[in-house]
C-alpha positions as CSV (number, residue, x, y, z in Angstrom):
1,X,-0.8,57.6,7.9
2,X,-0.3,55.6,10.7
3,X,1.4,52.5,10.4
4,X,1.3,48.7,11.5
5,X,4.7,49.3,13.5
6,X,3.0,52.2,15.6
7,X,-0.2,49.9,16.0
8,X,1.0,46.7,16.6
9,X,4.9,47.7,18.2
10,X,6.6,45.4,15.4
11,X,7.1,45.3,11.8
12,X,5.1,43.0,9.3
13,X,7.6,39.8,9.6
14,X,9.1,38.6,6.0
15,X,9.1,34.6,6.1
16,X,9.7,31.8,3.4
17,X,6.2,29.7,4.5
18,X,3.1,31.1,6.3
19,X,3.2,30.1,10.0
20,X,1.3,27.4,11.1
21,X,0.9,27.9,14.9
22,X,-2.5,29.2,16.4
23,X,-0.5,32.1,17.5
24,X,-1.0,33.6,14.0
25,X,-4.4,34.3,14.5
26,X,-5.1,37.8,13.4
27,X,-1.4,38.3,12.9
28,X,0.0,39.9,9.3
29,X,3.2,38.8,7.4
30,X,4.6,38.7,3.9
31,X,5.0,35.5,2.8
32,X,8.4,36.1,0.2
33,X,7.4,32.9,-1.9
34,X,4.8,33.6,-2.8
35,X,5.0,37.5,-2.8
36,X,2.3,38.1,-0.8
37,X,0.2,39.5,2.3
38,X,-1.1,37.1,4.8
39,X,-3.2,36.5,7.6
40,X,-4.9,33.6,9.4
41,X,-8.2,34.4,10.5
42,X,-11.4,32.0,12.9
43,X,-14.2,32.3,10.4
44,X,-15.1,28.5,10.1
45,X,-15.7,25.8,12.3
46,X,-16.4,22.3,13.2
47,X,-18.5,19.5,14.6
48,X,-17.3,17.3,17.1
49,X,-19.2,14.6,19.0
50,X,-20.6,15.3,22.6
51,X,-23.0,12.9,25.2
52,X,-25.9,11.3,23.7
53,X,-29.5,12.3,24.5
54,X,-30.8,9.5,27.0
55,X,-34.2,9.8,25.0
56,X,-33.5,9.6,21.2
57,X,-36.1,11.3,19.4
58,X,-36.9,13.9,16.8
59,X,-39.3,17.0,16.5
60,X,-37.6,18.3,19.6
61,X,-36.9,21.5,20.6
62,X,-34.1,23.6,22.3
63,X,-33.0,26.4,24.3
64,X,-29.8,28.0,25.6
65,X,-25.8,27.6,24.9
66,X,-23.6,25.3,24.3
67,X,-22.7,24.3,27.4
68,X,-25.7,24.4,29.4
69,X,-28.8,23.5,27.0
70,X,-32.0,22.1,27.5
71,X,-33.8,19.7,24.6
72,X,-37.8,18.8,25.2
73,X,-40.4,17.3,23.6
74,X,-40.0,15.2,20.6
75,X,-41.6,12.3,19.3
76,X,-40.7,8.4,19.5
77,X,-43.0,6.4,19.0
78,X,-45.4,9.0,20.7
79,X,-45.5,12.3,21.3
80,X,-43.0,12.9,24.5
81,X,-42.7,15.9,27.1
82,X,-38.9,14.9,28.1
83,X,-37.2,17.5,29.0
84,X,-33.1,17.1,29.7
85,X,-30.4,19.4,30.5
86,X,-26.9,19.5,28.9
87,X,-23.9,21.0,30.4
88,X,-21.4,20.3,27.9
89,X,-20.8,16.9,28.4
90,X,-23.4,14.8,29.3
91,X,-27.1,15.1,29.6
92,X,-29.6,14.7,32.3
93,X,-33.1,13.6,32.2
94,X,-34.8,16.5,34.3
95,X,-38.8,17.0,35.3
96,X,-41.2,16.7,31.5
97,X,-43.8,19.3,30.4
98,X,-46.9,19.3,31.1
99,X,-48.0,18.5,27.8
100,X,-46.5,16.0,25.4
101,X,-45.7,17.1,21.9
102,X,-43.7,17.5,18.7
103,X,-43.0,19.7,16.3
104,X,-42.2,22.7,18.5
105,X,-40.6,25.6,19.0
106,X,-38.8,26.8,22.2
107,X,-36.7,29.6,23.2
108,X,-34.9,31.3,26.3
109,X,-32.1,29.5,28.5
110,X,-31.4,26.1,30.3
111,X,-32.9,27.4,33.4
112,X,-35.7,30.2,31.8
113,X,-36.8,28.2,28.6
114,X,-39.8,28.8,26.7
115,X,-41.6,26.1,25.1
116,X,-44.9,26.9,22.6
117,X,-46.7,25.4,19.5
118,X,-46.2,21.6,18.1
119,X,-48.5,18.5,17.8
120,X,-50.5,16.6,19.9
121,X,-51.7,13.1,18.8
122,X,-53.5,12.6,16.8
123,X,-51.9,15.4,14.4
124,X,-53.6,19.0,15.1
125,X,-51.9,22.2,16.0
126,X,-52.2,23.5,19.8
127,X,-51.6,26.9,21.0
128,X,-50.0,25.2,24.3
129,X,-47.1,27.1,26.0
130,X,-44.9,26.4,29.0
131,X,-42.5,28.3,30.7
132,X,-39.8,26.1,32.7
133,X,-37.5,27.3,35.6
134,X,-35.0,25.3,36.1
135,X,-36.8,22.9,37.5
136,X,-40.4,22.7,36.7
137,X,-42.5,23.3,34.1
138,X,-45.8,25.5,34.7
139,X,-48.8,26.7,31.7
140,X,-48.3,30.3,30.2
141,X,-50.2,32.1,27.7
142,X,-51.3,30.3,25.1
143,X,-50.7,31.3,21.2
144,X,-53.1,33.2,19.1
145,X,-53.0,30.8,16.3
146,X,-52.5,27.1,17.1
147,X,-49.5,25.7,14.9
148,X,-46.6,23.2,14.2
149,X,-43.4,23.0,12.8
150,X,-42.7,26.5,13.6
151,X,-39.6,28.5,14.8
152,X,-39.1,30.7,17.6
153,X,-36.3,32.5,18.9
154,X,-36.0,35.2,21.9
155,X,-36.1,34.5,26.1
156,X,-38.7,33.2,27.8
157,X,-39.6,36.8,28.9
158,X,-39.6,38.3,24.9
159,X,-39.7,35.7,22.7
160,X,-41.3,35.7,19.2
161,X,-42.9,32.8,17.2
162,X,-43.5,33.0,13.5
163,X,-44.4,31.1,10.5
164,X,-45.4,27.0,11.2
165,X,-48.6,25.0,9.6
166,X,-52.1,24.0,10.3
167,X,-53.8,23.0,7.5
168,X,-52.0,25.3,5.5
169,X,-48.3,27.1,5.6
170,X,-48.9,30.4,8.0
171,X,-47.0,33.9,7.8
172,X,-48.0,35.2,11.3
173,X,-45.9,35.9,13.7
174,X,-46.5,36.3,17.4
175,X,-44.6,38.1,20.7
176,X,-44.5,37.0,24.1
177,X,-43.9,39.4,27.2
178,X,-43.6,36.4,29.9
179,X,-47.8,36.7,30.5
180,X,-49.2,36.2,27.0
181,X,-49.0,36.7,23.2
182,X,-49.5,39.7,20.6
183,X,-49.9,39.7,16.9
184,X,-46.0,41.1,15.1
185,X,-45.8,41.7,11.5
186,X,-46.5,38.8,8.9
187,X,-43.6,36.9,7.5
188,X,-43.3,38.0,3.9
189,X,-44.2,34.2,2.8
190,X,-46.0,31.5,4.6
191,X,-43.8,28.9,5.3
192,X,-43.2,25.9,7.8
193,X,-40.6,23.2,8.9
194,X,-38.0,26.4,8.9
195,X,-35.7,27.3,12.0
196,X,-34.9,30.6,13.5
197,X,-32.3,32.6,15.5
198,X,-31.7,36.1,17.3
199,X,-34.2,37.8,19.2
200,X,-37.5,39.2,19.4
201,X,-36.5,42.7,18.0
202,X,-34.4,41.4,15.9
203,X,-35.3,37.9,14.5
204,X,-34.1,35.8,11.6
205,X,-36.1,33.1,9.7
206,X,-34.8,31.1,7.4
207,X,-35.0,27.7,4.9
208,X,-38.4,25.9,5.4
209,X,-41.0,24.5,2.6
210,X,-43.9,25.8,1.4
211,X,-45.8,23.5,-0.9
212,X,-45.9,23.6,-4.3
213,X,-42.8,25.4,-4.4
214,X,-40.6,22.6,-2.2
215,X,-37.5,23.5,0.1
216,X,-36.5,27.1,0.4
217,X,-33.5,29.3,0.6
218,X,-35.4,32.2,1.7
219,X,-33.7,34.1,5.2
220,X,-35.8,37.1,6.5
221,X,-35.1,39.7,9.3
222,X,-37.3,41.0,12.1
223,X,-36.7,44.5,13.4
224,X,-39.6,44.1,16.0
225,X,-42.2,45.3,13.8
226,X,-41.9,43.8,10.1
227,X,-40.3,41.1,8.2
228,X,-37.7,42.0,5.4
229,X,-35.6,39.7,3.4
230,X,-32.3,39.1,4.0
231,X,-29.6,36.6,1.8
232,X,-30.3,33.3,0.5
233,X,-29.1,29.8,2.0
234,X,-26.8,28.1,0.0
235,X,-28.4,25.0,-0.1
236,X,-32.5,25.3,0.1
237,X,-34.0,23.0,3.0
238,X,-36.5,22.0,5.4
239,X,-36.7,20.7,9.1
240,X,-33.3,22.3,9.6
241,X,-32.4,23.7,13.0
242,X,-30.8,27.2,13.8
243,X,-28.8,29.2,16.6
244,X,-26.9,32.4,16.8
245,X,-28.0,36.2,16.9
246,X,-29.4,38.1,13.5
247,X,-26.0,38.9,12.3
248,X,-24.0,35.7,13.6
249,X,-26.7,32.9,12.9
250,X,-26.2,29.2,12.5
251,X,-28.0,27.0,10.2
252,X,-27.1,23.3,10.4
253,X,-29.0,20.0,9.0
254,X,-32.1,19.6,7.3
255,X,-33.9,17.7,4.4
256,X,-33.5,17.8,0.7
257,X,-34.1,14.9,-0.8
258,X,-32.5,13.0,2.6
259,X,-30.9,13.9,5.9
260,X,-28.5,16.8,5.6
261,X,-25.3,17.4,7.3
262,X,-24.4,20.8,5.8
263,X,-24.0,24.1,8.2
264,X,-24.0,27.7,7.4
265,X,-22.7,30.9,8.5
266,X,-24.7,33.9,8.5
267,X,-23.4,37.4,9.1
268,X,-26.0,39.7,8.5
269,X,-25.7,40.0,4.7
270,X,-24.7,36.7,3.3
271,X,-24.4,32.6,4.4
272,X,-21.2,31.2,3.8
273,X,-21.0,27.0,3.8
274,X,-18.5,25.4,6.0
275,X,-16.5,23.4,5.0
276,X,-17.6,20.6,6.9
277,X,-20.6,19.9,8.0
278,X,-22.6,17.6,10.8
279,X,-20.7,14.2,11.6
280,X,-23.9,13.0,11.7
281,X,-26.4,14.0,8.5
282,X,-29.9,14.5,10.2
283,X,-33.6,16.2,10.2
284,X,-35.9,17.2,12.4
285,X,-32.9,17.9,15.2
286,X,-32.9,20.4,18.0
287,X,-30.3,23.3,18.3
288,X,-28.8,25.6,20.8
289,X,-26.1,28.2,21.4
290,X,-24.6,30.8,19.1
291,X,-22.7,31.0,15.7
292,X,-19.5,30.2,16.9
293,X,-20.3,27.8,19.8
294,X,-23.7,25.6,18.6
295,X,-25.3,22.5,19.6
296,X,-27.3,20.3,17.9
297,X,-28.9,17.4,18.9
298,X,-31.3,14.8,18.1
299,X,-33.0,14.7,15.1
300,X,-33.4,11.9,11.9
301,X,-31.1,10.0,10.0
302,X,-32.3,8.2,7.0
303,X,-35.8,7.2,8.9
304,X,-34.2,6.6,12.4
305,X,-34.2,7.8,15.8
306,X,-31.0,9.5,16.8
307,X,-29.6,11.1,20.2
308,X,-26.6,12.2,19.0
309,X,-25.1,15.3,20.1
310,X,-22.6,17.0,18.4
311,X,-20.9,20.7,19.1
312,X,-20.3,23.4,17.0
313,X,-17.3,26.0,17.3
314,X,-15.2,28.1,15.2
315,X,-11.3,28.6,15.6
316,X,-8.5,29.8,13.1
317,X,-8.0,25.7,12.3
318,X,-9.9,24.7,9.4
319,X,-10.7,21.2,8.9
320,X,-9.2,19.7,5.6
321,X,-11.3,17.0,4.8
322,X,-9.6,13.2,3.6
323,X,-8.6,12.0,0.2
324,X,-7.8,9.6,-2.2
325,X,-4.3,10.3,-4.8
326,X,-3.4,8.0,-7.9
327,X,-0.3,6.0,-7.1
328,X,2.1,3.6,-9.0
329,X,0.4,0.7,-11.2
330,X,1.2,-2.9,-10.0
331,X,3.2,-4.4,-12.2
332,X,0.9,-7.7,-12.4
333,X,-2.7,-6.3,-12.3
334,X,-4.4,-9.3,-10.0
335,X,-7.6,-9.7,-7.4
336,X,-7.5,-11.4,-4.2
337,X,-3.9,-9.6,-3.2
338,X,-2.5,-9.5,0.4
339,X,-0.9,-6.5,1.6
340,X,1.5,-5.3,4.4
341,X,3.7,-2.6,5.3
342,X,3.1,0.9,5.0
343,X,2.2,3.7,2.7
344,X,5.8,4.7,1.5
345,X,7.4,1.2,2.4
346,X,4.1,-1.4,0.9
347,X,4.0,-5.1,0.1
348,X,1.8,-6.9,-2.3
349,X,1.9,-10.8,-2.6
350,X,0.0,-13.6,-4.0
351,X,-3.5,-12.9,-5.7
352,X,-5.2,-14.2,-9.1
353,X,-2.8,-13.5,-11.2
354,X,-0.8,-17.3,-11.7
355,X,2.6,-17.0,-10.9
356,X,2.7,-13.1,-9.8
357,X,5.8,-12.0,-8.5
358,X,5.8,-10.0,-4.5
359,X,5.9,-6.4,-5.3
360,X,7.7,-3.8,-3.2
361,X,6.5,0.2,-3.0
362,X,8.3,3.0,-1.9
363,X,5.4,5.2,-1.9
364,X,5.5,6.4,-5.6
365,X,6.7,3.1,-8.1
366,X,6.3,-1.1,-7.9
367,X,9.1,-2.8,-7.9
368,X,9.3,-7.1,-8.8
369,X,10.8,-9.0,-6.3
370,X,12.4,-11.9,-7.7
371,X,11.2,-14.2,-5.6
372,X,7.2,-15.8,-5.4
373,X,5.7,-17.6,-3.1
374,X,6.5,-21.3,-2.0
375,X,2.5,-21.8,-2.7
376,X,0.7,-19.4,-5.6
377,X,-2.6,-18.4,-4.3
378,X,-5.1,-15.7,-3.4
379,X,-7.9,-15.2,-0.6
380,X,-5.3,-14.9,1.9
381,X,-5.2,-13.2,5.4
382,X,-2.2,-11.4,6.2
383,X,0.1,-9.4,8.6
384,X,3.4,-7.4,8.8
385,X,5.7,-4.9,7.0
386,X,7.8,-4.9,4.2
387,X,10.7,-6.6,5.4
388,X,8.8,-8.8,7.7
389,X,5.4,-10.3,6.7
390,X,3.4,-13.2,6.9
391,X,0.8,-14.9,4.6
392,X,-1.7,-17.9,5.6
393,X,-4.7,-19.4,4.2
394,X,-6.1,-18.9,0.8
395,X,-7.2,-21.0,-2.6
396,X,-5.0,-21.8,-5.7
397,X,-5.9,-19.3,-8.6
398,X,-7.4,-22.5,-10.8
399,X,-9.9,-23.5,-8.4
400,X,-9.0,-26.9,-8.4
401,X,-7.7,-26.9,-4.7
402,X,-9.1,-27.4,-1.6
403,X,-8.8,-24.0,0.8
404,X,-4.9,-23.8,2.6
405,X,-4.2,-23.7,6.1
406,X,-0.5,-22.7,4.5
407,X,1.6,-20.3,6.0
408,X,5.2,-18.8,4.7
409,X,7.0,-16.4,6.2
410,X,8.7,-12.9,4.1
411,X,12.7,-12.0,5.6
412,X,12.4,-9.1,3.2
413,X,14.0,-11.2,0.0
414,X,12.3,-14.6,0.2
415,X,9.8,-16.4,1.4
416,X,9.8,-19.5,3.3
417,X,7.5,-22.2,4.9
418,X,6.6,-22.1,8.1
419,X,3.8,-24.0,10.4
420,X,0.3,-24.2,8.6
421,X,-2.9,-23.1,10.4
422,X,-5.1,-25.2,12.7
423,X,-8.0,-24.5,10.0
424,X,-7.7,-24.2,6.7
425,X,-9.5,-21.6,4.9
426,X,-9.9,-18.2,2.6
427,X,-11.9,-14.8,2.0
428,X,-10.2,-14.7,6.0
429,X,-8.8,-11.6,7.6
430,X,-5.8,-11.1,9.4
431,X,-3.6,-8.5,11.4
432,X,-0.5,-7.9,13.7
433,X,3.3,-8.5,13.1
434,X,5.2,-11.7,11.5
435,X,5.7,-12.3,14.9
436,X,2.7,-12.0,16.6
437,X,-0.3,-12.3,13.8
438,X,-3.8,-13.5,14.4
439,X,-5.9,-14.9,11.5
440,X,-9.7,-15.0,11.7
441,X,-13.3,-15.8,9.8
442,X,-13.2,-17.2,6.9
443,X,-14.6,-19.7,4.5
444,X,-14.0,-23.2,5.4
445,X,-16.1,-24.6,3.1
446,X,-14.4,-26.2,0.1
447,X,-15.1,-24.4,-3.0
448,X,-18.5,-23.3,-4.0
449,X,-19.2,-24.8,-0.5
450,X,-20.1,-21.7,1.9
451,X,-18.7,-22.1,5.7
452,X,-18.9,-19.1,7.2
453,X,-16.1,-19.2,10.2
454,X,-16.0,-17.8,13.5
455,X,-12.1,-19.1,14.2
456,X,-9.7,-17.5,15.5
457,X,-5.8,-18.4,15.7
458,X,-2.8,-16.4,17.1
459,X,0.4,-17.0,16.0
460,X,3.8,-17.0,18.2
461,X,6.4,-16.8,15.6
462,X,6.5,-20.3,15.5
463,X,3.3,-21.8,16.1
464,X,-0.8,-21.2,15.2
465,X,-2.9,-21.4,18.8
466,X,-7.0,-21.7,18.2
467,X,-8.7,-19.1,20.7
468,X,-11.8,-17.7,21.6
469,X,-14.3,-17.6,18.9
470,X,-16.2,-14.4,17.0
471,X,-19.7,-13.6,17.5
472,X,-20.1,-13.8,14.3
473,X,-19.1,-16.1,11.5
474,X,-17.7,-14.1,8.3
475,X,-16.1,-14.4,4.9
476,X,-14.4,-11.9,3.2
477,X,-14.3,-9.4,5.9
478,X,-11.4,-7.4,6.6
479,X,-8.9,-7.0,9.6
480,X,-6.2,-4.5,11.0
481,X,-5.0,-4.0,14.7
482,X,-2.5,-6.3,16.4
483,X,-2.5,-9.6,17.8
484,X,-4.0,-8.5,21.4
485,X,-6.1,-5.2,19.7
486,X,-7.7,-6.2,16.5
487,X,-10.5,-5.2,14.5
488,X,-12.8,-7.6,12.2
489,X,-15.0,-5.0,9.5
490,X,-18.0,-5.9,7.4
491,X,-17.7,-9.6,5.1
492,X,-20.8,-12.3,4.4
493,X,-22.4,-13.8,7.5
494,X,-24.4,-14.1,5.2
495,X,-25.7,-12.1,4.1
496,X,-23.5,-9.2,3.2
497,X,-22.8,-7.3,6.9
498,X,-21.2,-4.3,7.9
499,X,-20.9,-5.6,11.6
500,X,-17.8,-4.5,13.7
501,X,-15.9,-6.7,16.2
502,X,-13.1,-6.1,18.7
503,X,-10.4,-8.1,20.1
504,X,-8.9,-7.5,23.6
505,X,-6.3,-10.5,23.2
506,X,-8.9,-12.7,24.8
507,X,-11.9,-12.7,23.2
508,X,-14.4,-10.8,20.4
509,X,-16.9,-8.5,21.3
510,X,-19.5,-6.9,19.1
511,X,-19.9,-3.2,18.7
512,X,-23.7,-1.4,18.4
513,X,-21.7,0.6,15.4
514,X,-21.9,-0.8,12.0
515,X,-20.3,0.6,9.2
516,X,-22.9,2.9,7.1
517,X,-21.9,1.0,3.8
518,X,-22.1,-3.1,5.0
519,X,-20.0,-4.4,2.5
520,X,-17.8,-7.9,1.4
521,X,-14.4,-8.3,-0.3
522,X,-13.0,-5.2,1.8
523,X,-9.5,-3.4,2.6
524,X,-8.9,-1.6,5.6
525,X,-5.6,0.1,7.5
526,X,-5.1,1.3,10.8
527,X,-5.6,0.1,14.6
528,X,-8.3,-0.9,16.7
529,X,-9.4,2.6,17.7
530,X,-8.1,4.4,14.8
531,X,-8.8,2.4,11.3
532,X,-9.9,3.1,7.6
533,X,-12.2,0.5,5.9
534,X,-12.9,1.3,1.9
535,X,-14.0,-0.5,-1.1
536,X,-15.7,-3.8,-1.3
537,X,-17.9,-5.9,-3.3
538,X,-19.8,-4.9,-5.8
539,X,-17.1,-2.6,-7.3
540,X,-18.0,0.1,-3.7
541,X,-15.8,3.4,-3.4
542,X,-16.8,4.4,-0.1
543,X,-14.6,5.0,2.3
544,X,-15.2,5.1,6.2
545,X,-13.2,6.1,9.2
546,X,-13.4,4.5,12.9
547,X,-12.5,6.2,15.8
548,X,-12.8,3.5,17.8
549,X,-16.3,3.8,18.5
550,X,-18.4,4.9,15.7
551,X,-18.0,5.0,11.6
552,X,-17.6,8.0,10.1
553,X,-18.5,8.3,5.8
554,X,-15.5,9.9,4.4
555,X,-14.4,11.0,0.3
556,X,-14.7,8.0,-1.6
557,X,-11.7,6.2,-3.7
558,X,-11.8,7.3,-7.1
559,X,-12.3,3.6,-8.2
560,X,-14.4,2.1,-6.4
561,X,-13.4,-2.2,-6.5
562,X,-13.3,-5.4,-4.2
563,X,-10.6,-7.6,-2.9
564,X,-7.9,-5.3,-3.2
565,X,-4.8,-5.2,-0.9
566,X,-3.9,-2.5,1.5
567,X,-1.2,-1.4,3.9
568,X,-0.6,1.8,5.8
569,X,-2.7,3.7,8.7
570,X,-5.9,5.6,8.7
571,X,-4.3,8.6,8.0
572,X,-1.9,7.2,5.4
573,X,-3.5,4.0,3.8
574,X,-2.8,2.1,0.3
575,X,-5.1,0.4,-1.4
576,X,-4.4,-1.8,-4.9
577,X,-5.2,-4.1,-6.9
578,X,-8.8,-6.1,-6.4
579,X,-11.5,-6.3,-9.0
580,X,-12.8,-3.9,-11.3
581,X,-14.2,-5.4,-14.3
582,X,-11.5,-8.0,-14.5
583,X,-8.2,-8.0,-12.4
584,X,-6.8,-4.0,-11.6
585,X,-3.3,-2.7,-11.0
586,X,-4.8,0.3,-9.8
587,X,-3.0,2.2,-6.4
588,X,-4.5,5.4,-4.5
589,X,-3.0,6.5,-1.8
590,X,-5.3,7.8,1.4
591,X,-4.7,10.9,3.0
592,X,-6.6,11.3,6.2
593,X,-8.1,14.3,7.7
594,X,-6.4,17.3,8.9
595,X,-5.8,21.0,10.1
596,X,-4.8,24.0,8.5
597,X,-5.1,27.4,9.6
598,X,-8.0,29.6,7.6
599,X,-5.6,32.0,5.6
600,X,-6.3,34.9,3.9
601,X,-4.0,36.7,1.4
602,X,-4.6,40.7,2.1
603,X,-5.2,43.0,-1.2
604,X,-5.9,46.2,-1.8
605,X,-9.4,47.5,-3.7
C-alpha cells in the first residue's frame, strides 16, 4: 500500500491544535488532543458586497461570470430593456434591447448573451429573443411557446429554455442552435418562477411554484433529451436565481413567505446550505458565474427596488457568524445606565435604581465601587473607559427634577464635578474619551415635555463648546465613535427612526442607510465605520452591524430590552442592564463575526 510519505514526500505532522493558516488547505495532520485525523477543506463560501446596479430593478436577467457579467431587462416602474456590463467591480450602463421586458431568462456570456421569454406590458407572455454581441443587441428566433418567469441556461449558440407560465405553469422545454428553437423533452412537472444552471446537454432546474402545491424543492437534470429528477433544495422556494454547471450549481435567494437570503450548494447528488447566506435577503434577482465564484444582483427586498450586487466565492475560510453569551448579573438591576470601557475592563454608572453604586467588570463578575455619583440620575450620555470616564446630562430617578446639564468626571475611584453642559438635557447620546467627549440630541424639554434636540457640544477636558448642529433632532438615540468621528443611531425624531448620522469633527451628515430595525432607547459599541447597535424600545433583540456604510441584521441578543448600557467594540460589545418588564441586571457579551477554516476529521468506513 502506498503511503502518504511516498505521495506527499512528508509524514502526517502530530500537533497539539489544528493549524489555522490557509496553507492547510487539503493538508492531513493528527491533531494529539483530540486524537484525531484532520483536514481543512474550501467547500463553503461567502457573500461580499460589490458595485451597485446603476438601474435598480427586479425581474432581470443575467449572463456570464463573476467578473465580467451582463444584467438586462427588469422592471421599475415599467418594463426596462437596460442592459449593463460588470467587470468585477463596478457596472456600466451599455446599449438596451430591443424590446423591453421582465420576467426573463437569459443565458451565454458578457459579450455573447442570449436573452428570450418575459413580459411585456400589459402582462402576456412573448416569445421575443435577442442575441447581444458585445455591443448591440439584434432579433433571433423567436420561442415556440410564448412564456414568463422561466429559466434558461446554456450559450447564446446552445442554450435551452424550460418550464415558465402563461396562463398556466408549463413543462416544455425548448433548444436554441444560434438561428432558432426546437421542442426538448418536457420537465417532469410544470412549474414557474424557478432558476436554472449548466448547459443545454446537461441542464439543471430547480425550486419554483406551481399552484396549488406552493414553493418547491424539486431539482431536475437534463441530459439533452429528457428531464430526470435530481435531490431536493433544502429550503423550497420561488423567484430564486441560479449559476454553476449540473454538478457544481448555485442556488441563492428567493421567496417563502418574504425575501430570502439563503444559498445552496449543489454537487450533482445532493444541496448542501451554506452557512451564510445573501447580505442582502432578496427575490426576483439576477445571477451569474459558477458555484464557487457567483454573482447576484438586483432583485426585491421586502417590496423594494434593489441594485445591490453582491459576489459569491468559496475558500477553505468559513464564516462564523456573531453571537450573543450570558455574562455577570449587575449587582443593582437598574434602566437608564451609562456605560464605558470595554468588554473585559466595563463600567456601569448611574440609572434608575436610587442611590446605585458604579460597577466595575472584568469581563466575567460586577464588582461595587464604593463610591456614587456626586448627582444620582439616569438618561445620561457618556464617554470613556474604566479608569477614565465621563457622565453628563440626565434626570433624577423621582422625576421631580428638571433635565441636567451636569457633568462629573471618573479618575477610576471617584467621581468628581466638573463644568456642566451648555444645554441641559436626557435620553442624549454621547461618545469619545474623558478628554475629548461630545454629547448630542437629546430631550430638552422638561419632563413629560418632548424637545427633540439637534445640539451638539464637544468637550476639551475642561470645558463644553456648542458646534454644528444634526440634521435631525433625536431622543433616546445612541452614540459611539470619538469626538472628531462619531456616529448618532436610530432614537425619536419623532417618531421612532432608525436614521444614521456621521460626524467628521465639524459637522453631521446624514447617511441614505438606515438601520433595518428603526428603534429608541438603544445601545451601541464600536467606531464610526465599524459599530454594533442592538436592543431598543419596545423590549427589541435585534442586533445590527455597520461597516461604515450600510446595516447589516446580525443574531439577536437573547433578551431583547431598552435603555441598557454598553461598552466594548463591534466585535466585542457589552450590553446590561435597561428595561425588561421592570429594571434588569442582565449582561451578554457580543462576539462578532469571524473565520475559521472548514475542517474535517478523516474516518474510516
Amino acid at each position: 500500500m502506498t503511503t502518504y510519505k511516498e505521495l506527499f514526500g512528508k509524514y502526517v505532522q502530530n500537533v497539539a491544535s489544528d493549524p489555522t493558516s490557509t496553507d492547510a488547505e487539503g493538508q492531513i495532520w493528527y491533531n494529539s488532543t483530540t486524537g484525531a485525523f484532520r483536514t481543512a477543506l474550501g467547500s463553503f463560501g461567502a457573500w461580499s458586497s460589490g458595485g451597485n446596479l446603476n438601474t435598480a430593478r427586479v425581474q432581470l436577467a443575467g449572463a456570464g461570470i463573476q467578473t465580467s457579467a451582463l444584467a438586462f431587462g427588469g422592471y421599475t416602474t415599467a418594463v426596462t430593456g437596460a442592459t449593463e456590463a460588470y467587470n468585477g467591480t463596478s457596472w456600466t450602463s451599455v446599449n438596451s434591447m430591443g424590446t423591453a421586458r421582465s420576467n426573463l431568462a437569459g443565458a451565454g456570456t458578457q459579450t455573447a448573451a442570449l436573452a428570450f421569454g418575459g413580459i411585456i406590458s400589459p402582462i402576456a407572455g412573448v416569445t421575443n429573443t435577442e442575441t447581444y454581441n458585445g455591443s448591440t443587441w439584434t432579433v433571433g428566433g423567436n420561442l415556440g411557446t410564448a412564456r414568463y418567469r422561466l429559466a434558461g441556461a446554456g450559450i447564446n449558440t446552445a442554450a435551452l429554455a424550460f418550464g415558465g407560465t402563461t396562463a398556466t405553469p408549463q413543462n416544455s422545454t425548448e433548444l436554441y442552435n444560434g438561428t432558432s428553437w426546437t421542442a426538448g423533452g418536457n420537465l417532469v412537472a410544470g412549474k414557474f418562477a424557478l432558476a436554472g444552471a449548466g448547459t443545454q446537454t446537461a441542464g439543471l432546474a430547480f425550486g419554483g411554484f406551481n399552484p396549488p402545491g406552493g414553493n418547491l424543492n424539486v431539482t431536475e437534470e437534463y441530459n439533452g433529451t429528457s428531464w430526470s429528477p435530481g435531490g431536493n433544495l433544502n429550503t423550497a422556494r420561488r423567484n430564486l436565481a441560479g449559476s454553476g454547471t449540473q454538478t457544481a450549481a448555485l442556488g441563492f435567494g428567493g421567496y417563502i413567505t418574504s425575501s430570502q437570503s439563503a444559498t445552496e450548494l449543489y454537487n450533482g447528488t445532493a444541496w448542501t446550505s451554506n452557512p451564510t447566506g445573501l447580505a442582502t435577503a432578496r427575490e426576483y434577482l439576477g445571477g451569474a458565474g459558477t458555484q464557487t465564484a457567483g454573482l447576484a444582483f438586483g432583485g426585491q427586498p421586502s417590496n423594494t427596488l434593489s441594485a445591490a450586487t453582491e459576489a459569491f466565492n468559496v475558500s477553505v475560510v468559513v464564516p462564523v457568524a456573531g453571537s450573543w453569551s450570558s455574562g455577570g448579573n449587575l449587582n443593582t438591576a437598574r434602566l437608564g445606565v451609562s456605560g464605558a470601557g470595554t468588554q473585559t475592563a466595563g463600567l456601569g454608572f448611574g440609572g434608575y435604581a436610587p442611590g446605585g453604586p458604579t460597577e466595575l467588570y472584568n469581563g466575567t463578575a460586577w464588582t461595587n465601587n464604593p463610591t456614587g455619583l456626586g448627582t444620582a440620575r439616569g438618561l445620561s450620555g457618556s464617554a470613556g473607559t474604566q479608569t477614565a470616564a465621563l457622565m453628563f446630562g440626565g434626570r433624577a430617578f423621582d422625576g421631580s427634577g428638571p433635565q441636567l446639564a451636569n457633568t462629573e468626571s471618573w479618575n477610576g475611584s471617584t467621581w468628581s464635578p466638573v463644568t456642566s453642559m451648555g444645554t441641559s438635557r436626557y435620553r442624549l447620546a454621547g461618545c469619545g474619551l474623558q478628554t475629548a467627549a461630545l454629547a448630542f440630541g437629546g430631550n430638552t424639554g422638561v419632563f413629560p415635555t418632548v424637545n427633540a434636540s439637534t445640539t451638539t457640544e464637544s468637550w476639551s477636558g475642561s470645558s463644553w463648546t456648542t458646534v454644528a448642529s444634526m440634521n435631525t433632532g433625536r431622543y433616546g438615540g445612541t452614540g459611539c465613535g470619538s469626538q472628531t468621528a462619531a456616529l448618532s443611531i436610530g432614537g425619536n425624531t419623532p417618531p421612532v427612526s432608525g436614521a444614521t448620522e456621521l460626524w467628521n469633527g465639524t459637522s453631521w451628515t446624514s447617511s441614505p442607510a438606515s438601520l433595518n430595525t428603526a428603534r429608541t432607547y438603544l445601545s451601541s459599541a464600536g467606531t464610526q465605520t465599524a459599530a454594533v447597535a442592538f436592543g431598543g424600545s419596545p423590549a427589541i433583540a435585534a442586533t445590527e452591524l455597520w461597516n461604515g456604510s450600510s446595516w447589516t441584521t446580525m443574531n439577536s441578543m437573547a433578551s431583547g430590552r431598552s435603555l441598557m448600557g454598553s461598552a466594548g467594540t463591534q466585535t466585542a460589545a457589552l450590553g446590561f442592564g435597561g428595561y425588561l418588564a421592570g429594571a434588569s441586571a442582565l449582561t451578554e457579551e457580543w462576539t462578532g463575526p469571524s473565520t475559521t477554516l472548514n475542517y474535517k476529521t478523516l474516518t474510516t468506513s
